[in-house]
C-alpha positions as CSV (number, residue, x, y, z in Angstrom):
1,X,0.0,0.0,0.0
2,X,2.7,2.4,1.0
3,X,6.2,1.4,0.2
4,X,8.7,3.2,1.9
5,X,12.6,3.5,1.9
6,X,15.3,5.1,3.1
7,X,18.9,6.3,3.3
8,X,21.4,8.4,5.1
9,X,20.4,11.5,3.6
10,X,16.4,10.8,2.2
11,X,13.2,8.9,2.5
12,X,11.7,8.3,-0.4
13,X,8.6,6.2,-1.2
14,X,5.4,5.1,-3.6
15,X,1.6,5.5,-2.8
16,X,-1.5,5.3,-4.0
17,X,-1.8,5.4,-7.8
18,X,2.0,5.3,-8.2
19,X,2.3,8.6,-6.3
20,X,5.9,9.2,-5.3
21,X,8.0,11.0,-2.9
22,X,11.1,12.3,-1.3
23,X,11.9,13.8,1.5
24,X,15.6,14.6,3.3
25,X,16.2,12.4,5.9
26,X,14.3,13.5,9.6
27,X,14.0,10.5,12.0
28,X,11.0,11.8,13.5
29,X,9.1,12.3,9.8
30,X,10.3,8.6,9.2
31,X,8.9,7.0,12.1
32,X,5.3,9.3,11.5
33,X,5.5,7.9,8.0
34,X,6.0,4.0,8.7
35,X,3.7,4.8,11.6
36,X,1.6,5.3,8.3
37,X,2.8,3.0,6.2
38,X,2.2,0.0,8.9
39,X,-2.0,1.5,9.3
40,X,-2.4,0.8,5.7
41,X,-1.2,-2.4,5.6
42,X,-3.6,-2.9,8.4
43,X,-6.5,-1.2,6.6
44,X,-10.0,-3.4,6.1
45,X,-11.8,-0.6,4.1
46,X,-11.4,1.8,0.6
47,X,-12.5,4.9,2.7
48,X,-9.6,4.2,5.6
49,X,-7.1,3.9,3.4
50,X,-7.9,6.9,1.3
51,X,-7.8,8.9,4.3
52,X,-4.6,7.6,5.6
53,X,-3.1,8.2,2.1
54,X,-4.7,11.9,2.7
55,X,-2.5,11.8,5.6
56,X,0.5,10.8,4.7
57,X,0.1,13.5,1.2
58,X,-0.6,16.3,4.0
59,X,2.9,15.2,5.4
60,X,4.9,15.0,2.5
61,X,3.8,18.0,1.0
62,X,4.2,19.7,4.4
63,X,7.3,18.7,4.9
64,X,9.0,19.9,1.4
65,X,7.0,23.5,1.4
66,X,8.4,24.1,5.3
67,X,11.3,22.3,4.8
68,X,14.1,25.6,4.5
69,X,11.9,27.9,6.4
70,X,12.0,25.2,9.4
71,X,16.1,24.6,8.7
72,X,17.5,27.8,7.8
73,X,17.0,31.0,10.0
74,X,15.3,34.4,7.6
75,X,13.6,32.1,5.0
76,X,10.6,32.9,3.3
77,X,8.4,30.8,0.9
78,X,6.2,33.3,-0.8
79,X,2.8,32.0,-2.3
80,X,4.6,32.2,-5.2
81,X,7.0,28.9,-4.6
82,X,9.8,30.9,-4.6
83,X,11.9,31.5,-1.6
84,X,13.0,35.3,-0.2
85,X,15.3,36.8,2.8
86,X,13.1,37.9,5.5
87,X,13.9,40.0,9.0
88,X,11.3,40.7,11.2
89,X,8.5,41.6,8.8
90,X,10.4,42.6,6.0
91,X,10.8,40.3,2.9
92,X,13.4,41.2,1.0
93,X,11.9,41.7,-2.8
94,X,14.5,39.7,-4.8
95,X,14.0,35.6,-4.9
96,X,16.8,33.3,-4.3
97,X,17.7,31.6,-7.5
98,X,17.3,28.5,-7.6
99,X,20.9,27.1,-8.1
100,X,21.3,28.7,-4.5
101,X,18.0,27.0,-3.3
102,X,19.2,23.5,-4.3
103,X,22.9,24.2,-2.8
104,X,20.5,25.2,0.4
105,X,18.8,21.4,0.3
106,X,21.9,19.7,-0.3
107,X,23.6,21.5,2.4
108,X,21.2,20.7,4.9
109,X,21.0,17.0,3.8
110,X,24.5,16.7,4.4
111,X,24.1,17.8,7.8
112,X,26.5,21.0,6.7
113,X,26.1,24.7,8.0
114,X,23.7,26.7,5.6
115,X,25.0,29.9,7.2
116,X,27.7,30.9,5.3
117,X,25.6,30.5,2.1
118,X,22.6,33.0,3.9
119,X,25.1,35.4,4.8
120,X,27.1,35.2,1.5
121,X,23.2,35.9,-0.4
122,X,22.0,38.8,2.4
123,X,25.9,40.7,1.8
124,X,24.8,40.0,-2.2
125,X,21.1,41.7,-1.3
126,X,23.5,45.1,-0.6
127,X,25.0,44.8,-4.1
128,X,24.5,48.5,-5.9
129,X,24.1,47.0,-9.4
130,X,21.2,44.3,-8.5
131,X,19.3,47.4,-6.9
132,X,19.3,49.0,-9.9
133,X,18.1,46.2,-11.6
134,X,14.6,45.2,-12.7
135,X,12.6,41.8,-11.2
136,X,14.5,39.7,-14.5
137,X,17.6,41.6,-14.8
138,X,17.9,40.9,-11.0
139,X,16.6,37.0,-11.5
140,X,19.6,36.6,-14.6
141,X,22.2,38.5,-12.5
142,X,21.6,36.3,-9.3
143,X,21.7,33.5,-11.3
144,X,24.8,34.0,-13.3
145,X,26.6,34.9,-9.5
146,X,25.5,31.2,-7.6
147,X,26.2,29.3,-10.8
148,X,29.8,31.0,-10.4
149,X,29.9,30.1,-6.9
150,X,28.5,26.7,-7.9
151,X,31.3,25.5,-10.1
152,X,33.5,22.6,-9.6
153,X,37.4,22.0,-10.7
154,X,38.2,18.8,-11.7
155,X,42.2,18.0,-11.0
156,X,43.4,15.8,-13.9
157,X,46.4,15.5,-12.8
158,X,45.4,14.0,-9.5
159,X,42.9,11.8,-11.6
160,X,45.5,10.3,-13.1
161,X,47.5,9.4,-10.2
162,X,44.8,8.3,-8.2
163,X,44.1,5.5,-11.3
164,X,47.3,5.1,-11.7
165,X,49.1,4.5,-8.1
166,X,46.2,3.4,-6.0
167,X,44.3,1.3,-8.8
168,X,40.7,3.7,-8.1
169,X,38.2,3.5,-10.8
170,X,38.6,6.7,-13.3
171,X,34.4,7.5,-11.7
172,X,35.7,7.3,-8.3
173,X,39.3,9.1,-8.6
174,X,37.5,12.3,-10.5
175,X,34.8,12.3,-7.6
176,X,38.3,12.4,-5.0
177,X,39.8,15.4,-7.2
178,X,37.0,17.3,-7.4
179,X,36.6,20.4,-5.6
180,X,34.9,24.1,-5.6
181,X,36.1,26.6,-8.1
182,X,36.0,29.3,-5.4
183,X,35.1,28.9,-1.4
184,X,32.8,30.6,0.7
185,X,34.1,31.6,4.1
186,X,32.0,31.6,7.1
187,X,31.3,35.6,7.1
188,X,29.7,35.3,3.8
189,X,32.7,36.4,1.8
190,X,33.8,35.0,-1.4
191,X,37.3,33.7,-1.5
192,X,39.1,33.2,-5.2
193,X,42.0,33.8,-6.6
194,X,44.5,36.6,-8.3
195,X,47.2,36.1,-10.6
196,X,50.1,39.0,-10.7
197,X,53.4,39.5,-11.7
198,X,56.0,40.8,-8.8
199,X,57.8,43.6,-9.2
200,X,62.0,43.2,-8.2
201,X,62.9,46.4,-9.5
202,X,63.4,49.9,-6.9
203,X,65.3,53.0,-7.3
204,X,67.4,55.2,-5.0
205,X,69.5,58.2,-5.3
206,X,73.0,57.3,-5.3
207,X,76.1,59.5,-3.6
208,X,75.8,62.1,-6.7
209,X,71.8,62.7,-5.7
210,X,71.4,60.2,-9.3
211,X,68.8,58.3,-9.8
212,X,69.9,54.5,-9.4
213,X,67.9,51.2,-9.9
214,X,68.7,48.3,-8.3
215,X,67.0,44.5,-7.1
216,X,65.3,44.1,-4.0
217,X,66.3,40.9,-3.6
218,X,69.8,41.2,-4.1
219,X,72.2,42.9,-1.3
220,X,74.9,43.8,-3.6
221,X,77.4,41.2,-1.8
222,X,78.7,38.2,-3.5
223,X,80.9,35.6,-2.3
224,X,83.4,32.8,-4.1
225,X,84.4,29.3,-3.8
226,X,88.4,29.7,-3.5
227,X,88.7,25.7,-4.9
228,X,85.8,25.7,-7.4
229,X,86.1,29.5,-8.5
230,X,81.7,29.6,-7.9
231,X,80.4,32.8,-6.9
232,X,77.3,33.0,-4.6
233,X,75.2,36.1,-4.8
234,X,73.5,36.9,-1.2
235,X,69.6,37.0,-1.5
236,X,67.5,39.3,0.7
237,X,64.3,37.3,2.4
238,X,61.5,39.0,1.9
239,X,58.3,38.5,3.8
240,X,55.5,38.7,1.5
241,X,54.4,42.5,3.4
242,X,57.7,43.7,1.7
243,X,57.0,42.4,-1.8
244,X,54.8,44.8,-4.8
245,X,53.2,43.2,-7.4
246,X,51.0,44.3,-10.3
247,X,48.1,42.6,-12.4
248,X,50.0,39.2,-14.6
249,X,47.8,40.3,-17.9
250,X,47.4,44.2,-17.7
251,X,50.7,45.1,-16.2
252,X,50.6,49.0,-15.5
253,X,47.6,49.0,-18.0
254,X,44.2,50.4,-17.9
255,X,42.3,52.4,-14.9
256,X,44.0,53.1,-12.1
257,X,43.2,51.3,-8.7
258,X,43.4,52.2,-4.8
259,X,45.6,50.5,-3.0
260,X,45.2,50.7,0.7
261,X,48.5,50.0,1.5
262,X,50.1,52.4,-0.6
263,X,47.2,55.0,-0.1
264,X,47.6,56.0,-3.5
265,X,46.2,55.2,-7.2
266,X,48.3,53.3,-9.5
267,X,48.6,49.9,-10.3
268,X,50.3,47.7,-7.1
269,X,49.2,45.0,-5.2
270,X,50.1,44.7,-1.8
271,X,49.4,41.8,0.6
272,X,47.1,43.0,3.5
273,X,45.6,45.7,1.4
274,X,42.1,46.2,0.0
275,X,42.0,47.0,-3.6
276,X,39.5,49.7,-5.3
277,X,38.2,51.5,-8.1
278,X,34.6,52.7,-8.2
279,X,31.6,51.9,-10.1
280,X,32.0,54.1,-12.8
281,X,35.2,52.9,-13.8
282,X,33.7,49.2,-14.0
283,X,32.0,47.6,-16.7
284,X,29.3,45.6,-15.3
285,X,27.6,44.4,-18.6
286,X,27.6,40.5,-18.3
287,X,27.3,39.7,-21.8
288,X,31.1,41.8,-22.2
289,X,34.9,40.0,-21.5
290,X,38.0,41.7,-21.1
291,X,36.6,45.2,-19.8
292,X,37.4,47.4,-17.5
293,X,37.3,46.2,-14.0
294,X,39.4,44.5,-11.5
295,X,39.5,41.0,-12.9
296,X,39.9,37.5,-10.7
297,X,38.5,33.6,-10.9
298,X,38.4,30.4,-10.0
299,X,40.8,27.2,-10.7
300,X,39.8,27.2,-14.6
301,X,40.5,30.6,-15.2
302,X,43.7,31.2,-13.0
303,X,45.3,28.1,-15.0
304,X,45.6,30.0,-18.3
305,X,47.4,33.0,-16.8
306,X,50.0,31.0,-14.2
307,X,52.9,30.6,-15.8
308,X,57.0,31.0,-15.3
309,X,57.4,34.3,-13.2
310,X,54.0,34.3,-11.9
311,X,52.8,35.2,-8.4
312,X,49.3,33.7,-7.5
313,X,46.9,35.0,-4.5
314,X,44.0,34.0,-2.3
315,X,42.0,37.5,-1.9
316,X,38.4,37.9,-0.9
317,X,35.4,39.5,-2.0
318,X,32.4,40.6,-0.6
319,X,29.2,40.2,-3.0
320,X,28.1,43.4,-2.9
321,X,31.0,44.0,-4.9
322,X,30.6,42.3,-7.9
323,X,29.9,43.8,-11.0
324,X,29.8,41.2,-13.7
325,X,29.9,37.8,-14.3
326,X,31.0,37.4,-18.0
327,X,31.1,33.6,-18.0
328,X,29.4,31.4,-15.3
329,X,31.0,28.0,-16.7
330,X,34.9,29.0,-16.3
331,X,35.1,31.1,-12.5
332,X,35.7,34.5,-14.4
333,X,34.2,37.4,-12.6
334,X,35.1,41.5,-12.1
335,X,34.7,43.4,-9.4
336,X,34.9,46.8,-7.8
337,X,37.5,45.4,-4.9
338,X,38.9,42.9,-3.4
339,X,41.1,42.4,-0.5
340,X,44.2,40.3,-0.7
341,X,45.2,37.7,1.6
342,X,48.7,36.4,0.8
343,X,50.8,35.2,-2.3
344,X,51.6,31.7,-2.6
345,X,55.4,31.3,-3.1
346,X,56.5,33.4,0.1
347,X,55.4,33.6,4.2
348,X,53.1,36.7,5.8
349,X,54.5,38.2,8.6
350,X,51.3,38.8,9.7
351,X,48.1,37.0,10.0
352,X,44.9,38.2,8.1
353,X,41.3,37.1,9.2
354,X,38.1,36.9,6.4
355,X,36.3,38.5,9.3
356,X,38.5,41.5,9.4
357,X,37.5,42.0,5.8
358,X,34.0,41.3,6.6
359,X,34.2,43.9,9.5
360,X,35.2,46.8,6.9
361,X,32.6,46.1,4.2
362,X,30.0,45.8,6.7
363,X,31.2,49.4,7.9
364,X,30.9,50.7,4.1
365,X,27.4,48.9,3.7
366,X,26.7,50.8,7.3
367,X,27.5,54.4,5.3
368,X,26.0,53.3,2.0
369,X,22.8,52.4,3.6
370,X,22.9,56.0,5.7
371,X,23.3,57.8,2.3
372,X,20.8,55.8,0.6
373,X,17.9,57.0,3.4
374,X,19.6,60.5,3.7
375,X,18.7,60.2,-0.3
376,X,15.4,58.7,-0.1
377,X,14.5,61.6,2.6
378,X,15.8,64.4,0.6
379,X,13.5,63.0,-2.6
380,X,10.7,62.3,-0.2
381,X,10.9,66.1,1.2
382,X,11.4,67.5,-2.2
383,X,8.1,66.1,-3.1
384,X,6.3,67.1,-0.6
385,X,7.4,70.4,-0.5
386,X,6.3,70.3,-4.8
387,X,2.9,69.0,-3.9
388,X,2.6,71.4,-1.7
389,X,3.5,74.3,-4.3
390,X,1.1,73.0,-6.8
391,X,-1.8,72.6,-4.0
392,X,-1.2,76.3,-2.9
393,X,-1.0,77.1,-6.6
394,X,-4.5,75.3,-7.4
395,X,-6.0,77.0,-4.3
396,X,-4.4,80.7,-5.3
397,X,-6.3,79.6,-8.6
């Protein structure tokens, strides 16, 4: 009458006329359904088994239209089956997509914390371009941003070793060497990666007040091997503080950027400092590649620009800085900053947190927010005071 089965993550099952369902795993809803399931098989009449069957539909369909609102804290499921941010009484007027809804489910399933991903889409609600956009423009943008975050790297050189050294099945060794194109930290914060180029060479003024270049790393002494006739060259260590770098493809190239370290516009990149330009110097058309913005990816994309002489970076990035996603299937993405965390091939002296980061963008969402309502009052007051010009007007009249 009702067959019913289960695993470590669902229950699913057949009633009825070949009505199916499934369900994420709950122990309590399993027991209330074989609780069910067992009454059926003990039915004597049409009429009590149709309304068990009503019973056990009011469950399952319960249980799958509550079923994030009862998991994750702030979700709304609107009449219209799609799902919004909501705090206190207000629901925020943009749906989740539904790549981020099903990355919701199958984080729950898996007994994982769905917080990150809520606070990663509620920093994303702040973002000035999917304010400005309409209900579909907002609907493609949102969409385009949680594929990106949804994309997966396949290692094939990993793939290969796994088949080759521990005898895994090529299905099994490219589950093991998959992994995320780009993370989400637990602040909500997008972590990816930057490819740059460092930069060796300084200048100084010499005895004669002359301009002079020379290498950072090199401290101008050299040593030799009386027996062999080898000469050693001594090599300043740098921490990676001490080092500059500048973008691998566009070099000193294109807009300008703030660098927070420096405190000035140019083209360096410093580890520890956050990394700007504004909105107008961004070209946030998704459709458009190889525009103006400050560019960054995933796994895919950072593999055709590392190469001999190349530094590589972990930096962050808060969602309400994105400005366009010009391919969802690769991990490109630009953005109007992003903060940089450390660079591969040397040691910080320093440690830097994701919810340091998160602390300062929170703090320019704070002011953005305060101007937005000063604005909003100033446009409210300015048309008030107009209606009340044209109502004196009509009563001069």
């Amino acid at each position: 009458m009702i067959t019913v089965n289960k695993s470590s993550t669902t229950i699913t099952g057949v009633y009825g006329a070949n009505k199916q369902f499934s369900l994420p795993y709950e122990e309590k809803l399993y027991k209330s359904i074989l609780e069910l399931a067992d009454a059926a098989d003990n039915a004597a009449k049409v009429d009590e088994l149709n309304k068990i069957y009503e019973e056990l539909e009011k469950l399952v369909t319960q249980d799958i239209n509550i079923y994030l609102e009862t998991k994750v804290k702030n979700v709304y499921k609107h009449t219209d089956g799609r799902y919004y941010m909501q705090t206190g009484k207000v629901i925020s007027s943009v749906a989740m997509p539904e790549s981020l809804v099903d990355r919701l489910e199958k984080t729950i399933d898996e007994n994982l914390d769905a917080t990150p991903l809520i606070k990663f889409w509620t920093r994303f609600l702040r973002n000035p371009k999917l304010r400005k956009l309409d209900k579909a423009g907002q609907e493609a943008f949102s969409n385009k941003v949680f594929n990106y975050v949804n994309l997966q790297f396949v290692n094939n050189e990993v793939v290969e070793k796994l088949i080759e050294e521990k005898g895994y099945t090529e299905e099994v060794a490219t589950t093991m060497a998959t992994v995320p194109q780009v993370q989400i930290t637990k602040e909500g914060l997008l972590k990816t990666f930057k490819v740059s180029k460092e930069i060796t060479q300084r200048f100084k003024l010499n005895d004669k007040g002359e301009k002079e270049s020379y290498d950072v790393y090199s401290t101008g002494k050299k040593t030799i091997d009386e027996i062999t006739g080898l000469i050693t060259y001594d090599k300043v260590e740098l921490q990676n503080e001490d080092r500059v770098f500048q973008p691998a493809v566009q070099g000193t190239g294109g807009d300008a950027f703030m660098c927070s370290i420096s405190g000035k516009e140019g083209h360096i990149i410093k580890v520890g400092g956050v990394h700007t330009i504004t909105w107008e110097q961004i070209n946030c058309n998704d459709d458009s590649s190889c525009v103006k913005g400050l560019h960054c990816g995933g796994l895919t994309y950072i593999k055709g620009y590392q190469s001999d002489g190349t530094e590589t970076h972990n930096i962050l990035i808060d969602p309400m800085n994105i400005g366009a996603v010009p391919c969802d299937t690769n991990g490109a993405i630009r953005v109007v900053e992003y903060y940089v965390l450390d660079a591969f091939s040397g040691v910080n002296g320093s440690l830097y947190h994701s919810s340091g980061y998160a602390a300062m963008t929170d703090k320019a969402w704070e002011t953005m927010r305060a101007e937005a309502i000063k604005h909003f009052g100033t446009l409210q007051a300015e048309k008030s005071a107009k209606i009340k010009k044209e109502s004196d007007e009509i009563s001069a009249i």
